[in-house]
Phi, psi and omega in degrees: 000012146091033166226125171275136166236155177248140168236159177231130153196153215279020180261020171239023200262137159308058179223154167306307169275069195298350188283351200292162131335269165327297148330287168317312160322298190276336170291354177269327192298139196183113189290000148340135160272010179217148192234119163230142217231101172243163187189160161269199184295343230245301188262006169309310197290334188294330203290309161008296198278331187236016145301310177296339148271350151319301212290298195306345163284289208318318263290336169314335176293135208249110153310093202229111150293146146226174143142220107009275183351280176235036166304315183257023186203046161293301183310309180257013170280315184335306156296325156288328183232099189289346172300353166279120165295295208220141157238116178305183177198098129135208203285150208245273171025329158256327163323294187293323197302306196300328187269027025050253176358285190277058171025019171084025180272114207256355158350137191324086160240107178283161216077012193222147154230168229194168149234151183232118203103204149250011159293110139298132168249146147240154195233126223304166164295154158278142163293127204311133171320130193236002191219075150342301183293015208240351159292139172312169183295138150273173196254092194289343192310297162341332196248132157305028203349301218276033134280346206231145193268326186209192205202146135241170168265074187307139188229318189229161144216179188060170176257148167262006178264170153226085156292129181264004180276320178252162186252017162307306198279295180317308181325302180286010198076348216088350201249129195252114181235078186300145148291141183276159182300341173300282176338291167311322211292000000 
């Protein structure tokens, strides 16, 4: 789509400590004028601790959360941490492609909440992907495998459950959205 990117990830950074601050921090550096960041319920507070040191070398680089993480408490990370610009909410992939598109201008792009100001916004949810297969291959050509002690496979997304211990089902909406088997294989 005519946007360049780098992925990263960071459970594959040559450091002692993947929990430092810092360690995270310095593994984030990048002259992107846009940084995204995903994580989970688990890693929030760190990525937290060291997006704000990102930002502050940064500050021009427009910052955007996704993931587990801060899909459901997006409204009130905006508000405790102005270094976040923008939090994707539910599956990020047509999201970013639009705030890609729109300079990261997040004006009713759905699915993003934002401050504009000193105003949180949230802008309705995007509607759930409903055709898995209709996504590209991702470009495992990118990856280094012999970082990794095992790989998973996405096969579904969502849940058909609502647990209230987990952030699956809210994340996905309530909706359990299998792959075809062509696809997994």
């Amino acid at each position: 789509h005519d946007c360049r990117v780098e992925v990263r990830d960071y459970q594959t950074a040559d450091v002692d400590d993947l929990m430092d601050v810092e360690n995270l921090a310095a593994f984030l550096e990048t002259d992107a004028p846009v940084l995204g960041v995903g994580c989970t319920s688990d890693t929030l507070p760190l990525v937290i601790a060291a997006t704000r040191c990102f930002k502050e070398r940064h500050l021009s680089t427009r910052l955007i959360l996704g993931g587990h993480g801060p899909t459901e408490v997006a409204e009130a990370l905006l508000a405790a941490f102005p270094h976040v610009d923008i939090v994707a909410r539910g599956e990020g992939e047509v999201t970013l492609l639009e705030l890609m598109r729109r300079d990261g201008c997040p004006n009713d792009v759905p699915g993003v909440s934002y401050r504009e100001g000193d105003i949180v916004k949230s802008n309705p949810p995007r509607p759930r992907l409903k055709n898995l297969d209709a996504l590209p291959n991702p470009a495992y050509r990118h990856v280094n495998w012999e970082r990794y002690e095992r790989v998973d496979v996405e096969t579904a997304r969502g849940c058909p459950y609502a647990c209230a211990f987990c952030s699956t089902s809210p994340f996905f909406l309530g909706c359990y959205v299998p792959r075809s088997l062509d696809k997994v294989m």
